[in-house]
N, C-alpha and C positions, 0 to 999 in steps of 0.2 A: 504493500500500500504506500509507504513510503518514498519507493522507486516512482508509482506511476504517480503520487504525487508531485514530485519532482521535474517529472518530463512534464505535464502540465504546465507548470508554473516557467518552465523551461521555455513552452511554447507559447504561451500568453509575452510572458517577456519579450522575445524575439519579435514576435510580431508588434507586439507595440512600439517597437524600436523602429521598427519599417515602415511601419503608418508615419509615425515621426521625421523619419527620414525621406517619404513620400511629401509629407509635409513640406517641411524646408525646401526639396526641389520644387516642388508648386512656387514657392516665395521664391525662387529663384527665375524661375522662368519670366515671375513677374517683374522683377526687378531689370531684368536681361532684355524687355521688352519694353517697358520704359522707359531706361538708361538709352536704349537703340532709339526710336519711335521719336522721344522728346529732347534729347541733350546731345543725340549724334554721338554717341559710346561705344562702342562695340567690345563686350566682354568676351576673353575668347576662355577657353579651359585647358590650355598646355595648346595652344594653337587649333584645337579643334572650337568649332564655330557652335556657339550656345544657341544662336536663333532658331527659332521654328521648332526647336525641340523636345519633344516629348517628356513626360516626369519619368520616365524607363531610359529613355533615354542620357536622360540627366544621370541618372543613377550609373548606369552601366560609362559613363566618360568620368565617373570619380573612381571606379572598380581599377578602370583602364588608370588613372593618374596618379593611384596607391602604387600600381607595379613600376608605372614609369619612374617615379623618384625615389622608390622604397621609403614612404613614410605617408602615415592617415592623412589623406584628405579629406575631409567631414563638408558634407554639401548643407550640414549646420551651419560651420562656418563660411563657406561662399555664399550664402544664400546672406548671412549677415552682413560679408564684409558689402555684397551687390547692394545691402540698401545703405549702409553708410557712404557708400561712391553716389549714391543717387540722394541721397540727401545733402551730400556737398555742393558745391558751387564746383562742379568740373564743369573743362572743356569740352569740345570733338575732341576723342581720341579713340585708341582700340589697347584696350589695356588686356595683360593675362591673369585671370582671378587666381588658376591656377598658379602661379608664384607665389601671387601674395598671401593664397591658404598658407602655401608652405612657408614661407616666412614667419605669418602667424603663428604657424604651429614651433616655430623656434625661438620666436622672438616674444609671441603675444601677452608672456608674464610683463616684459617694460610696459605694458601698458595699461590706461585704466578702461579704455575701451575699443573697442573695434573702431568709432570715431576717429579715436587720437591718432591710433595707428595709420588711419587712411589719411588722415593731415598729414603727417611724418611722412609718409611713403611716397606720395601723391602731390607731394607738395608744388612739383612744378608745372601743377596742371589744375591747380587749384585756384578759383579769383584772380584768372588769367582771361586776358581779351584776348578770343583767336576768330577771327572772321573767314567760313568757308564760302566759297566765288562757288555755285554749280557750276557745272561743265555737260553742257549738251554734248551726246554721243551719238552717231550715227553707225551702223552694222551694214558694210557693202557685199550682200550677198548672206545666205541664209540658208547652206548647206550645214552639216554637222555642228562644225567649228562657229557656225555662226549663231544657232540655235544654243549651242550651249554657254557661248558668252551673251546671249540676249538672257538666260535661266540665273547666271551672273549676277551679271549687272542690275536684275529687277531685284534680286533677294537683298544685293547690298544696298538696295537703294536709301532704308531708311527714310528719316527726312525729305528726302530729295535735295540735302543739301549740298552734292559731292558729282557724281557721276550720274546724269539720267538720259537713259534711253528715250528718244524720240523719234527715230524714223530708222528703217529698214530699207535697202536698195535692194531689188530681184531683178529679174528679167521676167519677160510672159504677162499676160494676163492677171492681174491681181484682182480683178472682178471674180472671174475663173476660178484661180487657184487661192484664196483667202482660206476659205475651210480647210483645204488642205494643209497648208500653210501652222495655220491654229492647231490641226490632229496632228503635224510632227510638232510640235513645239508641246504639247502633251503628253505624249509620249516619245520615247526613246526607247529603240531596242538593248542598248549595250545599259544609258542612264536610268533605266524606268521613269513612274511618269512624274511629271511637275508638279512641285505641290505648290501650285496657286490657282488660280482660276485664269482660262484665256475665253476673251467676252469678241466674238467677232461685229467687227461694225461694218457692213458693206457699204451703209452711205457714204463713209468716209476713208475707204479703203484702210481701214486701222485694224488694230488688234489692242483690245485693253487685257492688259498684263498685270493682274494687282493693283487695278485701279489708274496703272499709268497708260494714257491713249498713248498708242506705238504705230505711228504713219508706215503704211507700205508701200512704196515709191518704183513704179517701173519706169525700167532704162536700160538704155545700150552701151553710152558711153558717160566715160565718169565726168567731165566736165561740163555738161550741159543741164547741169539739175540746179534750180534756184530752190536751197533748202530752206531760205527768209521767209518764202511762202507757208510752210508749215510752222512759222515761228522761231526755229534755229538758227542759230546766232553764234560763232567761237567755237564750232565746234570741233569733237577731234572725233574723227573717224576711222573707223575698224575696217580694215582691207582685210576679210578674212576668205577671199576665191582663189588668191595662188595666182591671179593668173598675171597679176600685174606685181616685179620683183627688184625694177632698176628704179634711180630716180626718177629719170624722164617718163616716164609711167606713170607712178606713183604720183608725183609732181600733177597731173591733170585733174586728182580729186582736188586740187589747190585751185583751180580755177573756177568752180563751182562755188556760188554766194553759199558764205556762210559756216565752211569751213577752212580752220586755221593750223590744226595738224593732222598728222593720219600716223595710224599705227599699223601694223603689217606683220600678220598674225603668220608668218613663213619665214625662213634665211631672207633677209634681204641682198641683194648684189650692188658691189662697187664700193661706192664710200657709205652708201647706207649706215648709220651704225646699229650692231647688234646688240641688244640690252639682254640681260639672264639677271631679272635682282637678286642680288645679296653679293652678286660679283665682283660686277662694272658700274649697276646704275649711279654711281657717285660721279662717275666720269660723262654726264649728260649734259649737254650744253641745249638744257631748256629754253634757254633765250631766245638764241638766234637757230637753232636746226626745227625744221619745220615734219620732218620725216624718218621714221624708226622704225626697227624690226625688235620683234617680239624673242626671233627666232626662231628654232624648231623645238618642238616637244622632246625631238632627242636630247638637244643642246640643252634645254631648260632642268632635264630628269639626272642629266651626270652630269653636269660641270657643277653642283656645289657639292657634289662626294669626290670630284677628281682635285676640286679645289681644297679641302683639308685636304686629304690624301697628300698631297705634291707640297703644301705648306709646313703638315709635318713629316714628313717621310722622303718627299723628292722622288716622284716619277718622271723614271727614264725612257719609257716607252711602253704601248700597249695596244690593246684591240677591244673595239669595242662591238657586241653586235645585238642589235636591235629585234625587239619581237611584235609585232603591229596585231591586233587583232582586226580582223575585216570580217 
């Protein structure tokens, strides 16, 4: 009697611990969705993205963050620390809660509260004036690569006050192909499907994406589109069809009203230059270069393992060989 007392009392316990712990992520998620929504924040949990996310979900990216650091990450404590960051005077930034758990959990006796310590930590982001300028975006073409930088860009949107998508360049018929258009960008065969709503507008040849109207623009040639007509203004646009790779090419979306740079989602050729962040992007001459490569998904997935590698070890030579799904 004793015994199955015990495994009762055992299992009421645990389970109130999980309700508990369900708890807190619920508060978290709210927190993560305010902070995003109203202050422009973006809380990430060891670089994995907290939006949109499930309270299982939550749970199962702190399970994951115990083994990455070897030490408790309590989603008690990030759910707390998220509302001390949202009750401050923070800026736009995108902070890792994941850190700051674990710092707390090292440091959190100097303190008298999760408060203080978010003053302490956070200090230079705290009753700071930072003014974000949005940036119209345009997508030139809307194969794979395009579809899933438009699924991007809508999630980050936030606010709207950073990157927004406003119009789509295709070829063909957009009268036509709209619905179609709308079912790939709902689903994906490799991505599965999009978790937002896509709202077809046929009078206005658009696609509302989470509420953002997304103009879809047919054309032949890249410089003959006036985008001032839809509104756009400054903006920087995503070459992601391949087909166009040197400057002079490239160079033509420049003649079209309304945009001011282009990015180019392939190697570029010539003097192009080729960005990989965490590399090079320091070495960007945002001023005066109107035109970038993104580079390739190769270059993007091993130049920052070949880059420690060779920084601390020094490679002398190698091979590398790539695996594509199709």
């Amino acid at each position: 009697m004793e015994t199955l007392s015990k495994i009762k009392h055992d299992y009421e316990t645990q389970l109130k611990e999980w309700i508990d712990y369900e708890k807190a992520s619920i508060d978290l998620i709210n927190y993560v969705g305010k902070l995003w929504f109203e202050k422009s924040v973006e809380l990430v949990l060891f670089r994995n993205q907290l939006i949109d996310k499930s309270s299982s979900e939550i749970m199962q990216l702190h399970l994951y963050a115990k083994d990455f650091v070897k030490k408790p990450i309590s989603v008690k404590d990030t759910a707390q620390l998220a509302k001390a960051i949202y009750e401050s005077s923070i800026c736009p930034s995108r902070i890792d809660i994941g850190r700051l758990a674990y710092e707390w959990h090292l440091e959190g006796k100097d303190y008298s509260s999760y408060t203080d310590f978010i003053g302490k930590k956070l200090s230079d982001f705290i009753n700071k004036k930072h003014t974000i300028v949005p940036r119209d975006v345009v997508l030139y073409g809307f194969g794979r690569i395009g579809r899933l930088a438009a699924r991007d860009l809508i999630a980050l949107a936030g606010k709207g006050e950073q990157l927004r998508l406003k119009a789509v360049v295709v070829r063909g018929n957009i009268k036509e192909e709209l619905t179609k258009r709308a079912d790939l960008l709902r689903n994906d065969s490799i991505h599965g499907p999009f978790p937002g709503t896509v709202i077809e507008d046929h009078e206005n040849n658009a696609l509302i994406i989470n509420g953002h109207t997304v103009y879809f623009i047919a054309a032949d040639k890249p410089d003959q589109i006036d985008y001032t007509q839809y509104g756009i203004k400054n903006a920087l646009l995503i070459d992601n069809t391949g087909i166009f790779r040197d400057r002079e090419k490239l160079s033509l979306h420049l003649k079209s009203k309304g945009i001011s740079k282009v990015l180019l989602t392939a190697p570029g050729k010539g003097d192009i230059p080729n960005v990989v962040y965490g590399i090079n992007h320091e070495n960007l001459d945002l001023k005066n270069e109107q035109i970038f490569s993104a580079a390739s998904c190769t270059t993007n997935a091993i130049m920052p393992i070949l880059y420690v590698l060779d920084k601390e070890f020094k490679i002398e030579k190698g091979q590398i060989d790539m695996v594509v799904p199709r």
